[in-house]
ROSE-4610 file (N, C-alpha, C; in Angstrom, 1 decimal, always signed):
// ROSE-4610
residu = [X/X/X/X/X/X/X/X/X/X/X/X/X/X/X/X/X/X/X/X/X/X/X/X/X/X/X/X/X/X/X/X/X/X/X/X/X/X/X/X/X/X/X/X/X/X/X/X/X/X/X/X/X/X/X/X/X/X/X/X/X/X/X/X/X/X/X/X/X/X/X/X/X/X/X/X/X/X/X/X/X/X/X/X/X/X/X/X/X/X/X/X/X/X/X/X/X/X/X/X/X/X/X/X/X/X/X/X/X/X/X/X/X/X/X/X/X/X/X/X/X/X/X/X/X/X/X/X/X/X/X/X/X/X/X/X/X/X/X/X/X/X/X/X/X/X/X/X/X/X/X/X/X/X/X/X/X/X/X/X/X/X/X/X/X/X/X/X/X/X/X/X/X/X/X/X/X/X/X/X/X/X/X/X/X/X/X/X/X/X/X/X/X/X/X/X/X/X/X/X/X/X/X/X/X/X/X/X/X/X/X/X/X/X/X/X/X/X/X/X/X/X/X/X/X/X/X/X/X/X/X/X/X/X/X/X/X/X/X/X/X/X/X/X/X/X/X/X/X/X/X/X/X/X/X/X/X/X/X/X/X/X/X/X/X/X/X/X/X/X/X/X/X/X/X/X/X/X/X/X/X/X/X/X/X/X/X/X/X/X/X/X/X/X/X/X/X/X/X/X/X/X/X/X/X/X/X/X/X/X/X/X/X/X/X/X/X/X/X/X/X/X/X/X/X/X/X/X/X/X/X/X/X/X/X/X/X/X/X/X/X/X/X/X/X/X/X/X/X/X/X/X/X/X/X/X/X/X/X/X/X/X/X/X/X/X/X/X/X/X/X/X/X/X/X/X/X/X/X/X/X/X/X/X/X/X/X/X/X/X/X/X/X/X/X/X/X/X/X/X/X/X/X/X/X/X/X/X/X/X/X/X/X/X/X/X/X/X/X/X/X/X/X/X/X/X/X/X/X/X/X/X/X/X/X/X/X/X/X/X/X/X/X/X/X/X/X/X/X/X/X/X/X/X/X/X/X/X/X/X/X/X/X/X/X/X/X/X/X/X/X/X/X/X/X/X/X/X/X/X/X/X/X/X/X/X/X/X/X/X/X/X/X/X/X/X/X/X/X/X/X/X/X/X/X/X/X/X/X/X/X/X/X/X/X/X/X/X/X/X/X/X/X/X/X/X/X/X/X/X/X/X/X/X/X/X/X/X/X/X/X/X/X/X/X/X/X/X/X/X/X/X/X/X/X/X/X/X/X/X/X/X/X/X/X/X/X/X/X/X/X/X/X/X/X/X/X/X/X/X/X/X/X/X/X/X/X/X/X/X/X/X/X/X/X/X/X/X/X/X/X/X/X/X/X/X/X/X/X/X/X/X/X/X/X/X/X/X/X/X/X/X/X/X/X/X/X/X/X/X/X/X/X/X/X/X/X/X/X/X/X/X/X/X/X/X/X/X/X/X/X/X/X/X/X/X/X/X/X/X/X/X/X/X/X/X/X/X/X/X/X/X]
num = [1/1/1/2/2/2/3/3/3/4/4/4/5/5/5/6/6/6/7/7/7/8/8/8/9/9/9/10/10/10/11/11/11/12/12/12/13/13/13/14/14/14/15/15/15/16/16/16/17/17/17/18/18/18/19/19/19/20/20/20/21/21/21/22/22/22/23/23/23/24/24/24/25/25/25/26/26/26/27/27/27/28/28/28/29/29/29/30/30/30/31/31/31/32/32/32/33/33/33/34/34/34/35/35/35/36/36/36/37/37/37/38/38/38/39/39/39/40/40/40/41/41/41/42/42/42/43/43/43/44/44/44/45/45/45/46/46/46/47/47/47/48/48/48/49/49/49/50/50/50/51/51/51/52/52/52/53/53/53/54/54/54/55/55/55/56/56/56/57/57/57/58/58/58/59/59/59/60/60/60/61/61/61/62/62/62/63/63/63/64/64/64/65/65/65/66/66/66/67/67/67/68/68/68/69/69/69/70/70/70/71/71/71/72/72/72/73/73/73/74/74/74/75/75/75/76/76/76/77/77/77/78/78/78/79/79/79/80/80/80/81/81/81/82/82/82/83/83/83/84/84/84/85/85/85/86/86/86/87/87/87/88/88/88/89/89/89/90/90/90/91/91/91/92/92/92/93/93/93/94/94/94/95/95/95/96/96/96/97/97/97/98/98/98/99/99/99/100/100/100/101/101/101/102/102/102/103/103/103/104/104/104/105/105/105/106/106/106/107/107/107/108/108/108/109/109/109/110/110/110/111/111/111/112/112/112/113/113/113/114/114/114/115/115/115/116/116/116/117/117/117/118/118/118/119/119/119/120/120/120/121/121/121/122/122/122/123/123/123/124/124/124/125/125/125/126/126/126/127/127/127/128/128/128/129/129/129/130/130/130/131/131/131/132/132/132/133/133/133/134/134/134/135/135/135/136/136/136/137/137/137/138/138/138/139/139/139/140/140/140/141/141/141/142/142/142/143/143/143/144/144/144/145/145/145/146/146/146/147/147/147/148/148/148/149/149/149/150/150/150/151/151/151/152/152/152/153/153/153/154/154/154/155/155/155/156/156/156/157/157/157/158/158/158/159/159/159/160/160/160/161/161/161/162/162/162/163/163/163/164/164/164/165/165/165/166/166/166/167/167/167/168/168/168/169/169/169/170/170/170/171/171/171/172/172/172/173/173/173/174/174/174/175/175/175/176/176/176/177/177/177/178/178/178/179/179/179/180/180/180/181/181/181/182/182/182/183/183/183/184/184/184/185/185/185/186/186/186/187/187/187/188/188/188/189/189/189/190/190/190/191/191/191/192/192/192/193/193/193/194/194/194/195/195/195/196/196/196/197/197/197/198/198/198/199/199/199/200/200/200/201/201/201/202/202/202/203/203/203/204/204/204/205/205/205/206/206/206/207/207/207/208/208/208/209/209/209/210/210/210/211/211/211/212/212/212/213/213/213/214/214/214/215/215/215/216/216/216/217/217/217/218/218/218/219/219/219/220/220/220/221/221/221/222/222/222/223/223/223/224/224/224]
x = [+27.2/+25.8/+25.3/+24.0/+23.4/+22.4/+22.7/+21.9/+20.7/+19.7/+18.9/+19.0/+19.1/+19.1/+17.6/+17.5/+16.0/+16.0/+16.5/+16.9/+16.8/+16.2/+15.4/+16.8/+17.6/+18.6/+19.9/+20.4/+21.8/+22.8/+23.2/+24.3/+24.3/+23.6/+23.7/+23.1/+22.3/+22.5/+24.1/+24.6/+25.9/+27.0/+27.1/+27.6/+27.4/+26.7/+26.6/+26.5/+26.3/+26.1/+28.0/+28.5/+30.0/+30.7/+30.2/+30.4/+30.7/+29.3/+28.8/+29.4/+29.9/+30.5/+32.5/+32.8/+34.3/+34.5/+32.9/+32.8/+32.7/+32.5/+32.6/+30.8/+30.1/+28.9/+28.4/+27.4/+27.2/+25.5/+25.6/+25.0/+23.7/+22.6/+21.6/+20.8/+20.4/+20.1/+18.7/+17.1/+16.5/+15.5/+15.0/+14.8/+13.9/+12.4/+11.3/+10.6/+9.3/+8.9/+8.4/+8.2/+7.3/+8.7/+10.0/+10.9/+11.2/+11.1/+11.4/+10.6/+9.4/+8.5/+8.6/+9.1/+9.8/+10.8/+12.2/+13.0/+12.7/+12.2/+11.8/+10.8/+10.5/+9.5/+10.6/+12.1/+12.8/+14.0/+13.0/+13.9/+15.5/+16.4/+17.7/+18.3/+17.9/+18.3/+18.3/+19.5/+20.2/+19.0/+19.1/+19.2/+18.6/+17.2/+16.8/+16.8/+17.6/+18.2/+17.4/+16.1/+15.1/+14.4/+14.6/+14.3/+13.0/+12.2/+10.8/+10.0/+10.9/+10.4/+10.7/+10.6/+9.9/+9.0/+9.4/+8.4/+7.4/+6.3/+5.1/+4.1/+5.0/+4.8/+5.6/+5.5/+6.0/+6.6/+7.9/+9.1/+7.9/+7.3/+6.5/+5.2/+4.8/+3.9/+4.5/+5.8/+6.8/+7.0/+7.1/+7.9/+6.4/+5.0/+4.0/+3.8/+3.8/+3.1/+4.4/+5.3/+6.3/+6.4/+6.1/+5.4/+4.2/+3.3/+2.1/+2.0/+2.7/+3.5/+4.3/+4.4/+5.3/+6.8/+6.9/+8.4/+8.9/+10.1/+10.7/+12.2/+12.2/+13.5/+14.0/+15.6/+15.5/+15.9/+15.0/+14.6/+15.3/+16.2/+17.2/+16.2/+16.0/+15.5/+16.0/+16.3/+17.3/+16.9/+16.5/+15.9/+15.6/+15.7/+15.5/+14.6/+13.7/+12.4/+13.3/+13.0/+14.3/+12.9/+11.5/+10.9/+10.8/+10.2/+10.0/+8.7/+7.9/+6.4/+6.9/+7.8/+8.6/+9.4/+9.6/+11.1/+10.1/+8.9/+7.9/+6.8/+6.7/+5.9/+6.4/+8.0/+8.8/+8.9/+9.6/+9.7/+8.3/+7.3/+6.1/+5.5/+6.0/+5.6/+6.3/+7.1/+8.2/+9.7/+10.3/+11.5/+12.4/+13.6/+14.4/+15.5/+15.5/+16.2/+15.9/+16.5/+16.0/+17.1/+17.8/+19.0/+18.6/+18.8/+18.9/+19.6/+19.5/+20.5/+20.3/+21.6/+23.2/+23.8/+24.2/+24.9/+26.1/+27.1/+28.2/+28.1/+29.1/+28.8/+29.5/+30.3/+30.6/+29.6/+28.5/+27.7/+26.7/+26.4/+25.6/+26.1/+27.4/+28.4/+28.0/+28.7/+28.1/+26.5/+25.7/+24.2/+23.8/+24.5/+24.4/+25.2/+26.4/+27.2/+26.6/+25.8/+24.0/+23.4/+22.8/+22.2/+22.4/+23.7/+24.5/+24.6/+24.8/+24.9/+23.4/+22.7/+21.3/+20.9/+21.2/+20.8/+22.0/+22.9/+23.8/+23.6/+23.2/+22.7/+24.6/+25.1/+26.3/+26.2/+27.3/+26.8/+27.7/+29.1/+29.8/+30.3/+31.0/+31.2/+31.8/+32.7/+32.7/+32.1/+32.5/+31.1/+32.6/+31.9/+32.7/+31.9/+32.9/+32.1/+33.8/+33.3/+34.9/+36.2/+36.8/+38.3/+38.3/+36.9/+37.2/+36.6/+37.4/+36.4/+36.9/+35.7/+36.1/+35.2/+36.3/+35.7/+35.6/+34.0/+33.3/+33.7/+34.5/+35.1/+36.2/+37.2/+38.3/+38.8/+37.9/+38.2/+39.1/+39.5/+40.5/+40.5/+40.4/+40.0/+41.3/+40.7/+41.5/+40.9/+42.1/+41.5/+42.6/+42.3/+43.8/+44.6/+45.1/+46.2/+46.9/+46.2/+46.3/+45.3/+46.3/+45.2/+46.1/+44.8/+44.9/+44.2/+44.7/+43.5/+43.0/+41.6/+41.1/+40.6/+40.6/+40.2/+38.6/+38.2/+37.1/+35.7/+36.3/+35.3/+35.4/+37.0/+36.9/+36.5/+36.1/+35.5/+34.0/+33.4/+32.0/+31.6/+32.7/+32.5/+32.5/+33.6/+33.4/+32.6/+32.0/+30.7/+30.0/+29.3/+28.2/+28.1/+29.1/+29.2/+29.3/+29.7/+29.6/+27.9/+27.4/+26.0/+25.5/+25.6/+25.0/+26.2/+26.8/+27.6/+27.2/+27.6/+27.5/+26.3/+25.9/+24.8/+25.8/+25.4/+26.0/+25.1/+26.4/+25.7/+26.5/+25.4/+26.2/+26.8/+27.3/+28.0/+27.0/+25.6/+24.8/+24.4/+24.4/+23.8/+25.4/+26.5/+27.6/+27.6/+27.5/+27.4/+26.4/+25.2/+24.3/+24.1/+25.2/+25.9/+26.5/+27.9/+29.2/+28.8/+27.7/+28.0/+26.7/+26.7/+25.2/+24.6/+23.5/+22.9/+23.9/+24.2/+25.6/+26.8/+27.3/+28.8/+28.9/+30.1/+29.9/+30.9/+30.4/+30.8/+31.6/+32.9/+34.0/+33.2/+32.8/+32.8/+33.5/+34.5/+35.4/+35.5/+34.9/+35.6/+34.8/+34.3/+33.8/+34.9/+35.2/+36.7/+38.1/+38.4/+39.8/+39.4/+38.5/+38.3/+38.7/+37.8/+37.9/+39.6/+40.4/+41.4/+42.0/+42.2/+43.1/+42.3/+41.1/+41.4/+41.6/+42.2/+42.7/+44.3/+44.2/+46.1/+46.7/+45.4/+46.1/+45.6/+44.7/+43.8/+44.1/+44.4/+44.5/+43.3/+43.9/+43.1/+41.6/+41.4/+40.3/+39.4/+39.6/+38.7/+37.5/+37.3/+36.2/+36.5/+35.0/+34.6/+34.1/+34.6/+33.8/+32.3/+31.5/+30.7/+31.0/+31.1/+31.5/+30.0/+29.9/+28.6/+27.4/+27.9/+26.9/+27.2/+28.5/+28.7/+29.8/+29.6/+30.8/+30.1/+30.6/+30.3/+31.7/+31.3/+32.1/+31.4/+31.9/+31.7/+31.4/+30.4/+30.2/+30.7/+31.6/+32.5/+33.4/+34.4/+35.4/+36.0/+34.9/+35.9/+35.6/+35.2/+34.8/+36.6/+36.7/+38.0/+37.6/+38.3/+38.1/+38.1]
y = [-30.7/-30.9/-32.3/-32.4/-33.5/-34.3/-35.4/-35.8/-37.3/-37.2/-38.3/-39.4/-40.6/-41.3/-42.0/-42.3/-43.4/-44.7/-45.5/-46.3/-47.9/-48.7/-50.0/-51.1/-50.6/-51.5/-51.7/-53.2/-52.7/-52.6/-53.0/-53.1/-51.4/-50.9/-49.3/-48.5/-49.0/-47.8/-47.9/-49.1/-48.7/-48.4/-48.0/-47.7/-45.9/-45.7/-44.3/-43.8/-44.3/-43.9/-43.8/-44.7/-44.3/-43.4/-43.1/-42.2/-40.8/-41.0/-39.5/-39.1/-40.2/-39.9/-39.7/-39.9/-39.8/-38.8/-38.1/-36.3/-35.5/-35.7/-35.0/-34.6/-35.4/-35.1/-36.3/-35.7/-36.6/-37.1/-38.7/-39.2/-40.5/-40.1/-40.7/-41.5/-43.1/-43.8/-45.0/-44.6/-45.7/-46.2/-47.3/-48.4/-48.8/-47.7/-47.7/-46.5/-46.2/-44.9/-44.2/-45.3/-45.1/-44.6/-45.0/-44.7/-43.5/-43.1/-41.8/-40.4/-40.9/-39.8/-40.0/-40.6/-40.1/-39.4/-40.2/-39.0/-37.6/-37.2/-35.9/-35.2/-35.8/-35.0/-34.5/-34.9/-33.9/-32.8/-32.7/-31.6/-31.2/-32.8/-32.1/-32.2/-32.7/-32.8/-31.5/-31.6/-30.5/-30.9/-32.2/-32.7/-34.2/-34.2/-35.4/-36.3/-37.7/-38.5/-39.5/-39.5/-40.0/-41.3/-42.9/-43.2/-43.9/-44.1/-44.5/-45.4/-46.9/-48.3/-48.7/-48.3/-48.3/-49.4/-50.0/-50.8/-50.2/-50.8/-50.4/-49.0/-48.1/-46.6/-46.5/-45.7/-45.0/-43.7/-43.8/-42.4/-41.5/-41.5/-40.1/-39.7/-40.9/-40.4/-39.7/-40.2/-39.5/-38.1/-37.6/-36.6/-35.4/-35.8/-35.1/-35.1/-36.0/-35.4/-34.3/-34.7/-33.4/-32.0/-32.0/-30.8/-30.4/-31.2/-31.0/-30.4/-30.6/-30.0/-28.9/-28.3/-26.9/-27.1/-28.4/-28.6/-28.3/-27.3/-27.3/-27.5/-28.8/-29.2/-30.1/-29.6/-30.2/-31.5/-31.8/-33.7/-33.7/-34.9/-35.6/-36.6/-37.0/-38.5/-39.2/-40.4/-41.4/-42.7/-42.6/-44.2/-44.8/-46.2/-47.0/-46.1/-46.0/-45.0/-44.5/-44.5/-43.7/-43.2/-43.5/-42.4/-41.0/-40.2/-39.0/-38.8/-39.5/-39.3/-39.5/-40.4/-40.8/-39.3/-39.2/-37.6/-36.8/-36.3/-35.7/-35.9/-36.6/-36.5/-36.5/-37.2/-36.5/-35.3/-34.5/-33.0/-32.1/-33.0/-31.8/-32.0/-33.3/-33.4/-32.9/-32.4/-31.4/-31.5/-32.8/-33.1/-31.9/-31.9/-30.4/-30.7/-32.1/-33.0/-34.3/-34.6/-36.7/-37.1/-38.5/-39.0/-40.0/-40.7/-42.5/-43.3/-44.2/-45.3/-46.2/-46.5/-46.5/-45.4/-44.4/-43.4/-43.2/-42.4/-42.2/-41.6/-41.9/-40.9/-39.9/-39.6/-38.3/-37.2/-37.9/-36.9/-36.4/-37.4/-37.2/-36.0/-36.4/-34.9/-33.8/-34.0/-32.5/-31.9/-32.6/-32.2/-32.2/-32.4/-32.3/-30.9/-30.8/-29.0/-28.1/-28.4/-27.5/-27.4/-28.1/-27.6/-26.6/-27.2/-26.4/-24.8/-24.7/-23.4/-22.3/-23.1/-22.8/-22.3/-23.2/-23.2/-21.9/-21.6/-20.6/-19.4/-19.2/-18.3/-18.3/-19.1/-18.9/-19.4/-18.7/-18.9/-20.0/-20.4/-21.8/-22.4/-23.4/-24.2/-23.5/-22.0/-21.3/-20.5/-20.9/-20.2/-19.0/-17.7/-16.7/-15.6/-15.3/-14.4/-13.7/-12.6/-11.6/-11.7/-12.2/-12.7/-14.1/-15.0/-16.5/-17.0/-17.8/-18.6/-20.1/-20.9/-22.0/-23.0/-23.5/-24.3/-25.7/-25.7/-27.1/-28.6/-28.3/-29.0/-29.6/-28.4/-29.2/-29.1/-28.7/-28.6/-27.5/-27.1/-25.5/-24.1/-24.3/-22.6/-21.6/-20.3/-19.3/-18.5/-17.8/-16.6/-15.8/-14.4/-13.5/-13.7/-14.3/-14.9/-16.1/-16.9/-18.8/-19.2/-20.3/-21.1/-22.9/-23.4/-24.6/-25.7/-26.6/-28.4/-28.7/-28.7/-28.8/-30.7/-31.6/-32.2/-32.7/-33.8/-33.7/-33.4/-33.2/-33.3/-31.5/-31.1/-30.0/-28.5/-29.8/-28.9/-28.7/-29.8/-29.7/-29.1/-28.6/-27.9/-25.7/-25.8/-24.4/-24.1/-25.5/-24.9/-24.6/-25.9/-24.8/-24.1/-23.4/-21.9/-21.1/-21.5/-20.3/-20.0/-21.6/-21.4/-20.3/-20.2/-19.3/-18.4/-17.6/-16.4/-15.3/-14.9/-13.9/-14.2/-16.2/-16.5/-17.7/-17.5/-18.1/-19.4/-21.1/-21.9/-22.8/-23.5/-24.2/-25.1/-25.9/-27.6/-28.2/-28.3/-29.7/-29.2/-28.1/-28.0/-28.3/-28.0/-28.3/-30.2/-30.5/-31.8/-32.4/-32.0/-32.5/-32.4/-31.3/-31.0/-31.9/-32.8/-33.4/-35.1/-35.3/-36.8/-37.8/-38.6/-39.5/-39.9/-40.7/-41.0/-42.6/-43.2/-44.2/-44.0/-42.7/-42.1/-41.5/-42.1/-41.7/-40.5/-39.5/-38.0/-37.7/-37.4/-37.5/-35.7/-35.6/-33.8/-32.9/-33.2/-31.7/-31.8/-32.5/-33.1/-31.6/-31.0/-29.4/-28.6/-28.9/-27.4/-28.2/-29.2/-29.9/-29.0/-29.7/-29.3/-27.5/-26.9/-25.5/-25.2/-26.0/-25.4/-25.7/-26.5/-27.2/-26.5/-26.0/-25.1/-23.4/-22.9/-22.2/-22.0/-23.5/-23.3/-23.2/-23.7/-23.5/-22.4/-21.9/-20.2/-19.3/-19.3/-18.4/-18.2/-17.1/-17.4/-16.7/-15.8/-15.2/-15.7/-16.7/-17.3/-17.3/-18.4/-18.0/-17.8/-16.8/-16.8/-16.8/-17.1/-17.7/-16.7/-16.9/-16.2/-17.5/-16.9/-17.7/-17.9/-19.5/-20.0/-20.2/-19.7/-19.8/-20.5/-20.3/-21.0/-20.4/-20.4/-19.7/-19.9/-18.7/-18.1/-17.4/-17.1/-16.6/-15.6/-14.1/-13.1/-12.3/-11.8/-11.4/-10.3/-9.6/-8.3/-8.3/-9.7/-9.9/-8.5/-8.0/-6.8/-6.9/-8.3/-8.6/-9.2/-9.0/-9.6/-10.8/-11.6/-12.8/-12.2]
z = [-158.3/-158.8/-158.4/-157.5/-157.7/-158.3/-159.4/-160.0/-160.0/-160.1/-159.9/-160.8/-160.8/-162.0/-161.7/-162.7/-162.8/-163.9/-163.2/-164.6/-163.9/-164.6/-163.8/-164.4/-165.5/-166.4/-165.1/-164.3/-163.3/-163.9/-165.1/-166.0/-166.5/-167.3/-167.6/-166.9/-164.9/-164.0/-163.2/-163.0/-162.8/-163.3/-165.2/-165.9/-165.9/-165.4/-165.4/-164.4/-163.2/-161.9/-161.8/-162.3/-161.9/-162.8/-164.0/-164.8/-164.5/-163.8/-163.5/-162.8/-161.2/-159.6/-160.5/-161.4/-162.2/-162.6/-163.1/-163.5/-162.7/-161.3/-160.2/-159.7/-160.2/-159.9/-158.5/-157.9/-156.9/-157.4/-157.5/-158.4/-157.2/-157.1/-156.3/-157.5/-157.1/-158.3/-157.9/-158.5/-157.9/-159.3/-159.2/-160.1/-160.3/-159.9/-160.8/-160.2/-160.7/-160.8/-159.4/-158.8/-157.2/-156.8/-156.6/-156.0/-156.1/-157.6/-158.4/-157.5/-157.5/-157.1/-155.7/-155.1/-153.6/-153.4/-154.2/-153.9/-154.5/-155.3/-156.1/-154.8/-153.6/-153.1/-152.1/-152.2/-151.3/-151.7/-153.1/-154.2/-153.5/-153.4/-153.1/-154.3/-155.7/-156.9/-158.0/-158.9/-159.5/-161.2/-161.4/-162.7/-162.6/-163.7/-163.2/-164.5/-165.0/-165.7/-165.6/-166.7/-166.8/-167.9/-167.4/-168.4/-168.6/-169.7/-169.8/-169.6/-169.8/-169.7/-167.8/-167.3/-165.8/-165.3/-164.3/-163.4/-163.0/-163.1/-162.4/-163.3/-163.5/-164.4/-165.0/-166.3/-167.4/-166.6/-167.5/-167.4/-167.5/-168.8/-168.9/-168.1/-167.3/-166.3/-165.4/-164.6/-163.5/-164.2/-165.2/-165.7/-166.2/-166.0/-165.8/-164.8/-163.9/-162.6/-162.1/-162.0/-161.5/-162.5/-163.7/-164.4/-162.9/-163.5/-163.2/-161.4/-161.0/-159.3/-159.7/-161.1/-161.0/-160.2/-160.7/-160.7/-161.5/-161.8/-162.6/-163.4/-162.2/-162.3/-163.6/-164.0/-165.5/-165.9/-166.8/-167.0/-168.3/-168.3/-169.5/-169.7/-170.9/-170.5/-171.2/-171.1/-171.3/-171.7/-173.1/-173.3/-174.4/-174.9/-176.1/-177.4/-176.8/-177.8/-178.5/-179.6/-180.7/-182.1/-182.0/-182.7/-183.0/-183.7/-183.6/-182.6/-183.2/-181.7/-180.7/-180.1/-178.8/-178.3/-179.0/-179.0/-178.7/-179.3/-179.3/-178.5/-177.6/-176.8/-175.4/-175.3/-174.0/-174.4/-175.2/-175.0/-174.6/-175.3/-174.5/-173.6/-173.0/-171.5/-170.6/-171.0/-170.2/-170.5/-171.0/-170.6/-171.3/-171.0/-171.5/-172.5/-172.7/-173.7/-173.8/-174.8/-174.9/-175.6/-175.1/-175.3/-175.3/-176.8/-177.5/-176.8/-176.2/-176.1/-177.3/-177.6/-176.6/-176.9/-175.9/-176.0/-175.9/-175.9/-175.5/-174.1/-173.5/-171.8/-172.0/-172.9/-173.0/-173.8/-174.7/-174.9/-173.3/-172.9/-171.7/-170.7/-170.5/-169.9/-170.3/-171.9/-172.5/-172.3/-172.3/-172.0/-170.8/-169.9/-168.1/-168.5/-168.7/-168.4/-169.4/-170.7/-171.1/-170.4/-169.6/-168.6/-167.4/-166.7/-165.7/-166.3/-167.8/-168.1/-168.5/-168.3/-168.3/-167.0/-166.2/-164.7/-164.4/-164.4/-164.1/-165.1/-165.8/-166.5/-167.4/-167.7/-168.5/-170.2/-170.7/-172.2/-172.7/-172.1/-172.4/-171.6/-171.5/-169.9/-168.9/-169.0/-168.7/-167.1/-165.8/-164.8/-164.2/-164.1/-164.0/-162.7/-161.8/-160.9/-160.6/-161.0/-160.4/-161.2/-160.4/-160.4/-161.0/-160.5/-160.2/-161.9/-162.4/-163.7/-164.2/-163.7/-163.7/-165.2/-165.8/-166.7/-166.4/-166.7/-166.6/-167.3/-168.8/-169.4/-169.2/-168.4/-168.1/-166.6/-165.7/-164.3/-164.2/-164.6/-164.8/-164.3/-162.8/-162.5/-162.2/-162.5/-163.2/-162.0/-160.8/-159.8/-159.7/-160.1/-159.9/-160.3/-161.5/-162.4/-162.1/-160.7/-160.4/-161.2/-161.6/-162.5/-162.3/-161.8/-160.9/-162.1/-162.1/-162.5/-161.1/-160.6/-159.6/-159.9/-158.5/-158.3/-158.4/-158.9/-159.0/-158.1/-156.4/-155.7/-155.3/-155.3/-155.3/-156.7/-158.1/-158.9/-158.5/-157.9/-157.6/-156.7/-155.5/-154.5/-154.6/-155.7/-155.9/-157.3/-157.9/-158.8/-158.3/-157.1/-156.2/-155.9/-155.3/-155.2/-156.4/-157.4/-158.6/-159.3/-158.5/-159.6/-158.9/-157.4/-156.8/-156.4/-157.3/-156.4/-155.8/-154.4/-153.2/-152.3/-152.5/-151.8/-151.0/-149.7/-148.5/-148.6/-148.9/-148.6/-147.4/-146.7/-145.4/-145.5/-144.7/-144.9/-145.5/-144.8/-145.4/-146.8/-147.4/-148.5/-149.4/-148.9/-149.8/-150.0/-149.0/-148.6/-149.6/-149.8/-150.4/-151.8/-152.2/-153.8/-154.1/-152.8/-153.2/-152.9/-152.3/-152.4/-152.2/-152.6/-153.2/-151.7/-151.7/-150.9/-150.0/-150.7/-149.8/-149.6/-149.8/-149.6/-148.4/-147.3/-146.5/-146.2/-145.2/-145.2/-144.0/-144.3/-143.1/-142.5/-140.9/-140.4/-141.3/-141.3/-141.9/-143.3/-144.0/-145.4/-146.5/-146.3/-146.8/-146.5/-145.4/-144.6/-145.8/-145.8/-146.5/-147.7/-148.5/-150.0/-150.2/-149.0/-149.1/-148.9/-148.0/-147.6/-148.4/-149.6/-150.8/-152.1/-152.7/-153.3/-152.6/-152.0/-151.4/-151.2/-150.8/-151.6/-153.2/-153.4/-155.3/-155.5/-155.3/-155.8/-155.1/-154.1/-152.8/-151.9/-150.8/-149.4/-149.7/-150.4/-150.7/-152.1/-152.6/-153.6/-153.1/-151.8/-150.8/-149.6/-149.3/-148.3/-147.4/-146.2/-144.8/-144.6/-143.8/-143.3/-141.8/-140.6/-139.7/-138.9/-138.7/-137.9/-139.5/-140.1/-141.1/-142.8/-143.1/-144.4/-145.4/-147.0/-147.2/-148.6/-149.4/-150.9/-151.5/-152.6/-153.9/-153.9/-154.0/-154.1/-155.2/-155.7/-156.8/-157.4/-156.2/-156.8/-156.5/-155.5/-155.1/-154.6/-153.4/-153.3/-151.6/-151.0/-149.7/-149.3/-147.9/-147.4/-146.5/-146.0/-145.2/-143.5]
């Protein structure tokens, strides 16, 4: 999952930006509102980590105009404001939660994998297609009676594919799931991850579509 951060603070944007890249999430991060509403015009973001006291503009003007665009992408917001009209006037400007600082980063996890289970249509950290069921909590995937602790780049690799199972996605969109805008991307580094959970899960967890990409199967009843 790729997440945006919006946060002008460098002491608690790189407190979380590495947080986040430790949870396996691939974490893009810029430092006031103009910036914001650039990257958001190339909707490659899962989750957008939004906070209010902003250079130049207010969090909550960014987080209307991208309503107001029928964006519907989901907004955490992240910030000092600790009233109830504060609380109450981000949620009805759109945002889909609101988080006080100072936080724990492990609440923040937990309210990023609420989300994930919203966006997957799942009911606990839980993401399940067929055979394959991978928990978000503990990196723990379960296929055919293997049950592996998956690495963190390779848990983010076959969530993508579980958010969308028996939908074919390519290198650059796996690519653009697994790693931020300054990480740099070895050619094959999609084929390793695939070929190493494949040795802990086996050969058919996923599947190739050749020239075109590779999915998780929604009835696991496709062969390689």
């Amino acid at each position: 999952m790729r997440i945006l951060l919006v946060e002008d603070d460098e002491m608690i944007g790189d407190a979380i930006v590495q947080s986040l890249q430790d949870a396996a999430y691939a974490a893009d991060w810029v430092r006031d509102a103009d910036a914001a509403t650039g990257a958001l015009l190339g909707q490659e973001h899962d989750v957008l980590l939004l906070d209010l006291n902003l250079p130049h503009r207010d969090g909550i003007d960014v987080l209307r105009s991208l309503r107001s665009g029928g964006n519907k992408l989901p907004v955490i917001i992240l910030t000092a404001r600790d009233g109830v009209d504060d609380r109450i006037a981000g949620l009805d400007a759109g945002a889909d939660d609101y988080l006080v600082k100072p936080f724990e980063i492990g609440e923040l996890l937990a309210r990023l994998r609420a989300v994930t289970r919203r966006l997957s249509d799942h009911g606990d950290t839980r993401m399940t297609s067929g055979k394959l069921t991978l928990d978000a909590a503990t990196h723990i995937a379960v296929y055919d009676g293997a049950e592996c602790r998956l690495t963190s780049r390779e848990f983010a690799l076959l969530s993508a594919l579980l958010m969308r199972p028996g939908t074919v996605l390519s290198r650059t969109q796996l690519e653009q799931k697994l790693y931020a805008w300054e990480q740099q991307v070895e050619g094959n580094a999609v084929e390793v991850l695939i070929h190493g959970i494949r040795k802990k899960l086996g050969a058919s967890v996923i599947r190739n579509v050749r020239g075109v990409g590779w999915l998780v199967d929604k009835d696991d009843n496709h062969a390689l």
